[in-house]
FIDO-350774 format. One record per residue (C-alpha): x, y, z. Coordinates in steps of 0.1 Angstrom, whole numbers, padded with zeros to 4 digits, always signed. Example, Ala and Ser with C-alpha at 12.3 -4.5 7.8 and 13.67 -1.06 7.14 Angstrom:
// FIDO-350774
+0123-0045+0078/+0137-0011+0071/
// end
This chain:
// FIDO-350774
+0136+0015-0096/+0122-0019-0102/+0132-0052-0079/+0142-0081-0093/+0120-0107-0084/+0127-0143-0071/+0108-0166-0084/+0100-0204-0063/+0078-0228-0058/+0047-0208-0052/+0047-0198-0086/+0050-0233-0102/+0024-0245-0082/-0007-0257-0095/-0042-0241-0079/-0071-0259-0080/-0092-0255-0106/-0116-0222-0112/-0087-0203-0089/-0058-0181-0092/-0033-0158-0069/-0048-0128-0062/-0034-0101-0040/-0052-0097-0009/-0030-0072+0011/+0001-0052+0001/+0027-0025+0006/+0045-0005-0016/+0081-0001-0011/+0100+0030-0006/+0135+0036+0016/+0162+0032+0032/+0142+0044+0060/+0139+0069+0072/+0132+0084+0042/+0096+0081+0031/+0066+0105+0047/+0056+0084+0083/+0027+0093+0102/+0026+0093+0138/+0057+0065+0138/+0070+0064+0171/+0110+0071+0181/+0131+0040+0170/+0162+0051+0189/+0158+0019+0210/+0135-0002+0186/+0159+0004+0150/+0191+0025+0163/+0199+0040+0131/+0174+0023+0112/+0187-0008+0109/+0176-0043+0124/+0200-0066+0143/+0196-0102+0154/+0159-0096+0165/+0121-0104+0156/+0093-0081+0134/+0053-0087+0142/+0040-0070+0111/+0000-0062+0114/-0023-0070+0084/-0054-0064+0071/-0064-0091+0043/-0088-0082+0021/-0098-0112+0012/-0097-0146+0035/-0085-0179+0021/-0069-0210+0035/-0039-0205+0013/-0017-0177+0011/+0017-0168-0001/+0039-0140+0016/+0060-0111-0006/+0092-0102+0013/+0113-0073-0009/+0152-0056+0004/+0149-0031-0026/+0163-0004-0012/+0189-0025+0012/+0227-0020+0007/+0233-0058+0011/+0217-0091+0013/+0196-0098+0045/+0186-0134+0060/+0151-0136+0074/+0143-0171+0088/+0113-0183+0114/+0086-0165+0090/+0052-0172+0107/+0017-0158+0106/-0007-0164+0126/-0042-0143+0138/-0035-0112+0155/-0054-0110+0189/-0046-0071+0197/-0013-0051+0207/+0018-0077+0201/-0001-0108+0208/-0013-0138+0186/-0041-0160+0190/-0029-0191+0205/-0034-0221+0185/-0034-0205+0148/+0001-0202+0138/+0012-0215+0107/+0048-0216+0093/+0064-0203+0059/+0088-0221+0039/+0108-0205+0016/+0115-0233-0012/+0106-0256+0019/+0136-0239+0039/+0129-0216+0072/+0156-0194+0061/+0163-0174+0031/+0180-0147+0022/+0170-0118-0002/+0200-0101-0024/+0201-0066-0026/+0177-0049-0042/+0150-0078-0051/+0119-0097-0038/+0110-0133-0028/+0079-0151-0027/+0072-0177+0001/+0058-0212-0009/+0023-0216-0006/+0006-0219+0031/-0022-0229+0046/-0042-0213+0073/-0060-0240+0097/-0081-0216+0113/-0095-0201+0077/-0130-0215+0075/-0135-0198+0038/-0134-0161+0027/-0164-0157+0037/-0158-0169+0075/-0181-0147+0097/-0153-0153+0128/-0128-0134+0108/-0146-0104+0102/-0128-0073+0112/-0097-0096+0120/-0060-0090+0109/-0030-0114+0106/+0000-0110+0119/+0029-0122+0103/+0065-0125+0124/+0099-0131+0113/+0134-0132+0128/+0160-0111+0113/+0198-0128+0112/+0229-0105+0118/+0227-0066+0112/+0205-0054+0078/+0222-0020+0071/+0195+0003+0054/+0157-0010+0060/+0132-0014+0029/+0098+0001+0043/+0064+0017+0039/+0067+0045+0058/+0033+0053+0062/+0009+0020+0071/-0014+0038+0095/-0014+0005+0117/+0007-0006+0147/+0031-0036+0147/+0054-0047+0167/+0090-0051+0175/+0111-0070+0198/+0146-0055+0210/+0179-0057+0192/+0196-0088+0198/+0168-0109+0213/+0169-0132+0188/+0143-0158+0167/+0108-0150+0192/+0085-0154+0160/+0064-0184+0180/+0062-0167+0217/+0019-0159+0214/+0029-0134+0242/+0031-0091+0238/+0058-0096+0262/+0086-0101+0239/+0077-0071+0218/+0079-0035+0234/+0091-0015+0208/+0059-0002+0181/+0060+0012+0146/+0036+0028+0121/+0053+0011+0093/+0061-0021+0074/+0094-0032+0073/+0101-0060+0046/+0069-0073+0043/+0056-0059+0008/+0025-0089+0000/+0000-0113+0013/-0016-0137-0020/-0044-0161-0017/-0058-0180-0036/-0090-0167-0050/-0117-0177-0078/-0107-0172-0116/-0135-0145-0115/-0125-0122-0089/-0119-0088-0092/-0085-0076-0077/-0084-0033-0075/-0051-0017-0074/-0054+0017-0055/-0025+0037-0068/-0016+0075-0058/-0002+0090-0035/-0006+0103+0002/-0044+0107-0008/-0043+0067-0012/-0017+0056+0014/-0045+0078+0036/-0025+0109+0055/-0052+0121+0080/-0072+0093+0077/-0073+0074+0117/-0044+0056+0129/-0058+0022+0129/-0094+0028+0116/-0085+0018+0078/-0105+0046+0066/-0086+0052+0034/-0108+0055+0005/-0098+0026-0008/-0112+0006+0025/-0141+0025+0022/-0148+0012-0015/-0133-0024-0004/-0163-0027+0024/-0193-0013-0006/-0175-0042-0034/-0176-0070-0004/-0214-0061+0004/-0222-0061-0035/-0199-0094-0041/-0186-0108-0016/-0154-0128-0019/-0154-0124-0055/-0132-0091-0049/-0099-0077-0035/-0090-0039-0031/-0052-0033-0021/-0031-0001-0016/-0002+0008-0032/-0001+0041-0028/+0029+0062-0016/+0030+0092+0003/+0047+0123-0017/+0047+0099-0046/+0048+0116-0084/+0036+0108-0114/+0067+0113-0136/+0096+0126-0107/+0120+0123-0095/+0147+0115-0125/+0165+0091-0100/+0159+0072-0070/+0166+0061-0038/+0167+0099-0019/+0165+0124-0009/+0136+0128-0024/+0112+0109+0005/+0083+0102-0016/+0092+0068-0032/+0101+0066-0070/+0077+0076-0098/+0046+0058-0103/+0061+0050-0137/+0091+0040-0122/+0075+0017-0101/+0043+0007-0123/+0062-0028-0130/+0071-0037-0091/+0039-0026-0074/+0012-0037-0102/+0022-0055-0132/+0043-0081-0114/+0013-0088-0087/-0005-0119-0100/-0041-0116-0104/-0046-0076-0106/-0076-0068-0125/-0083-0035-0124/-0064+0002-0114/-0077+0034-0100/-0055+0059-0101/-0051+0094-0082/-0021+0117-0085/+0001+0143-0101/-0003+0174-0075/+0031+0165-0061/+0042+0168-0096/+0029+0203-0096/+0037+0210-0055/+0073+0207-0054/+0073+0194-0017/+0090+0167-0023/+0106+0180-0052/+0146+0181-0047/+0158+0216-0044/+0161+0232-0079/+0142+0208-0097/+0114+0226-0113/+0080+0211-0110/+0062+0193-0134/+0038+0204-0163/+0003+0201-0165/+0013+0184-0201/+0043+0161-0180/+0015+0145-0160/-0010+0145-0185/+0017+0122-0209/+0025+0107-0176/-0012+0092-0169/-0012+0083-0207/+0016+0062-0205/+0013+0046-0176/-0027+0033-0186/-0010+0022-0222/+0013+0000-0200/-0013-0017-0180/-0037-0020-0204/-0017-0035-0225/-0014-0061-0197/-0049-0065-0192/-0057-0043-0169/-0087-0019-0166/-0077+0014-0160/-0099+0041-0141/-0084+0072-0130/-0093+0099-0106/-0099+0134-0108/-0075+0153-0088/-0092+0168-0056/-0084+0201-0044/-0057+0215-0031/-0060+0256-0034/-0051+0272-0003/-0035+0245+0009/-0008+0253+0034/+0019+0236+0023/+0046+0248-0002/+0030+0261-0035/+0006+0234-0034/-0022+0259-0025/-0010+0285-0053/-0036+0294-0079/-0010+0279-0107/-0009+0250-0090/-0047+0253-0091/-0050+0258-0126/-0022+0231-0132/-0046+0206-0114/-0079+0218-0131/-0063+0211-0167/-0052+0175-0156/-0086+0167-0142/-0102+0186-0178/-0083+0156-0195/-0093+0128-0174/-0130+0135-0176/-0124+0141-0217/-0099+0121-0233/-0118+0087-0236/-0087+0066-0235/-0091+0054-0195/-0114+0025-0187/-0134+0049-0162/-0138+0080-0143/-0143+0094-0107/-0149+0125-0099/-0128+0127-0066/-0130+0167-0073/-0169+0163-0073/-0171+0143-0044/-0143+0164-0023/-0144+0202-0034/-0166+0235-0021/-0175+0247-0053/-0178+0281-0035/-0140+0281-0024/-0122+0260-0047/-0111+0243-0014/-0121+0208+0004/-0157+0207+0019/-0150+0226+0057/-0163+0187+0072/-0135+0172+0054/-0107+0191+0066/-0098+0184+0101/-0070+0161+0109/-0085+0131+0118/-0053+0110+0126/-0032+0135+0154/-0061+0164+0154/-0053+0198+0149/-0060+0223+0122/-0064+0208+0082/-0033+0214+0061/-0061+0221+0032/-0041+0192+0014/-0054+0162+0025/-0089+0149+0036/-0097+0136+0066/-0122+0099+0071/-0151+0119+0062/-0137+0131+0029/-0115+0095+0025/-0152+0079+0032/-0173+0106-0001/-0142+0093-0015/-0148+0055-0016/-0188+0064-0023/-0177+0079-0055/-0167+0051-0070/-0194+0039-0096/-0192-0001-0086/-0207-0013-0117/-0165-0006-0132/-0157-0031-0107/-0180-0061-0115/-0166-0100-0114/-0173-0114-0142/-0206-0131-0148/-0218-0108-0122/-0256-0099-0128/
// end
């Protein structure tokens, strides 16, 4: 399924010279809620009775990547059942729990309007903003800082558009509060969620030169197990090596997907909960992102696992996500971007479905064969390498543990001290800005 996309002033705009819009935060899409794979999301009974929104304000939680005084917001009702109106759109520096630092809001215009609806099934860009509290991306007061960006939601939405699985808490205010987007105060906003509703994108504007990193996958990449709060995904991980070797010249993002598939399921929205196929949604969540650079990518066991597979639909063969991976890097290439993909870690003796089934083993082995062999990616890493006991087949025993709700490892997932090997894996030198030494 692929939004249509709205396109406004913030694309007609002209930058300054030497810069462009690069992403420096995003979400991929998946819904109506609550389908989609959540971790640790709290009951909505009073927050979203039915999963739906009514007459009352969202303070979604952020973390950019890359700082800059001007930014452009990405809000997307793909999966709604009819248009929505969001109006009061504001963002503004998130000082902990549902509270804003006073003195640092700044408004969104949507073609210079406060309001603005989005039609079923598509995506809107907001016009340019500026940050007055933004010193530079390289602003040592906004280190380890997030945004937080509120919005008031007009009448009833029907079926929400999410990302079920941020690993970060925002914040909700009750149904039928109202527009609450400027109150600085935690007051207003009892309810919390694990998730981001509507909010898909954060631009800025970057230098010409910078490298923007795609992370796309699955669970592995939206970061199941990792810590609720701690972005600890691998992608983080490799985010904080890139800023230390280049500073602002970078941007890592996630689109990964929880349960997400290379090449399934044949149709979406559900019941399959794991988003649609990465091919599926190669054209929403990367090619239509200004500014993307470069892809890693890391999936196809959920191809082979079947736990998100509807019931009676075989799973995939090691050749279906081997012409999956190959068509998906012709696509981007072909759009400019660099390609890396990712051997796929373990997962034998894992405890979930036939994901830890020696054909699913051997299904996964000849998929990670071709990556390391076939010469027609941009780049390698060795997630096996960096994750697997060569003695067991398995994860490393240190990686295991849950490190999000404890408890014992589902042999599926890593937890931050696998995400962490993870992130080190990655040969930085693939990543370079240009006219980097």
């Amino acid at each position: 399924m692929s939004a249509t996309r709205i396109e406004n002033a913030a694309d007609r705009k002209d930058r300054p010279a030497g810069a462009k819009w690069a992403p420096s935060w995003t979400a991929a899409m998946q819904g109506p809620a609550p389908a989609g794979v959540p971790a640790a999301l709290p009951d909505q009974s009073f927050a979203l009775p039915g999963f739906s929104a009514r007459n009352q304000t969202f303070r979604m939680v952020i973390r950019l990547d890359l700082w800059g005084r001007t930014v452009r917001l990405r809000f997307s009702n793909a999966y709604g059942d009819r248009p929505i109106r969001l109006s009061a759109v504001r963002v503004a520096l998130h000082a902990g729990s549902g509270a804003l630092v006073p003195g640092t809001m700044a408004r969104a215009g949507f073609a210079t309007a406060d309001s603005f609806s989005i039609p079923t099934g598509s995506e809107i860009l907001s016009d340019p903003i500026e940050l007055p509290f933004v010193g530079g991306p390289s602003d040592p007061a906004l280190i380890g800082r997030k945004l937080a960006v509120s919005f008031h939601v007009e009448g009833e939405t029907g079926p929400l558009t999410w990302h079920a699985k941020a690993m970060t808490t925002s914040y909700i205010s009750p149904p039928d509060s109202g527009v609450l987007s400027e109150d600085d105060s935690d007051a207003a906003f009892p309810y919390t969620t694990t998730a981001w509703h509507f909010l898909d994108g954060l631009d800025v504007v970057a230098p010409n030169n910078a490298t923007v990193v795609a992370a796309l996958g699955d669970s592995i990449t939206d970061g199941t197990f990792s810590t609720l709060n701690g972005d600890d995904r691998w992608s983080d991980r490799l985010s904080r090596r890139l800023h230390a070797a280049y500073g602002e010249h970078v941007s890592v993002v996630n689109v990964g997907i929880g349960g997400n598939q290379v090449v399934g399921p044949a149709t979406y929205p559900p019941p399959f909960n794991g988003g649609p196929s990465a091919l599926d949604r190669l054209e929403r969540d990367v090619l239509s992102r200004a500014g993307i650079t470069h892809v890693i990518w890391v999936e196809g066991v959920n191809d082979f696992g079947q736990a998100f597979t509807p019931p009676g639909t075989p799973s995939a063969t090691a050749g279906a996500v081997i012409d999956g991976l190959r068509a998906g890097a012709k696509r981007m290439q072909a759009a400019g971007i660099k390609v890396i993909v990712g051997t796929l870690p373990p997962s034998l003796n894992a405890t979930r479905d036939v994901y830890g089934a020696p054909e699913t083993d051997a299904r996964r082995r000849d998929v990670n064969a071709f990556i390391r062999t076939s010469g027609i990616f941009d780049g390698v890493v060795d997630f096996e390498a960096a994750t697997m006991d060569a003695a067991t087949g398995e994860f490393k025993a240190e990686f295991q543990p849950d490190s999000t709700l404890g408890g014992p490892p589902d042999r599926l997932h890593p937890n931050r001290a696998g995400y962490l090997a993870m992130g080190d894996a990655v040969d930085l030198s693939m990543l370079a800005p240009r006219g980097s030494d």
